[in-house]
C-alpha positions, 0 to 999 in steps of 0.5 A: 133515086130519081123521082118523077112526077106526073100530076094533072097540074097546070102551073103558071109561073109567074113573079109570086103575089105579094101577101096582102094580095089575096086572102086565102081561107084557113080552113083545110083541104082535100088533097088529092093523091096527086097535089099530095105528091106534088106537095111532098116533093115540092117540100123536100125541093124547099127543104134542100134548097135551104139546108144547102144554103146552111150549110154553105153559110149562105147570105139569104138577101134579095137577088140570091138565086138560090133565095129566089128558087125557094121562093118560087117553089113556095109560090107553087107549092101554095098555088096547088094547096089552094087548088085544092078544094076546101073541106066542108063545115060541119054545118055544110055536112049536116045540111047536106045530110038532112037536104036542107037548104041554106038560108038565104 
């Protein structure tokens, strides 16, 4: 069966960041119907590309293409999950509800 994708994404790839670089807020998301495809297929391309290199019994040491491809998808697979906008608190909702304003 072949998937196709078609999203309102603009990725860029680049060398993926390293962890300290950025901190990124823990609290959940809104996924679109779009990035929430993009994020299924990006996670099953993750979850093959693993399995394939258990199964081959192969190495996971730096330079393994293979290694680098699941990484790179990773990298894209962060980068649409952080796109996404962040589900507002309950304080947020509350104040949104009674029009109040937040204290400065």
């Amino acid at each position: 069966m072949a998937a196709s994708m078609t999203s309102d994404f603009t990725v860029s790839v680049s060398t993926p960041a390293p962890a300290t670089a950025r901190v990124q807020s823990s609290r959940p998301r809104r996924i679109t119907p779009q990035a929430g495809r993009a994020l299924e297929i990006l996670g099953h391309a993750i979850e093959y590309l693993t399995d394939e290199c258990v199964h081959h019994g192969e190495a996971m040491i730096p330079g393994n293409p293979q290694l680098e491809a699941v990484q790179l998808l990773m990298a894209l697979n962060r980068q649409i999950y952080f796109e996404c906008p962040e589900t507002p608190t309950l304080r947020q909702r509350f104040r949104a509800a009674f029009n109040l304003r937040a204290a400065a």
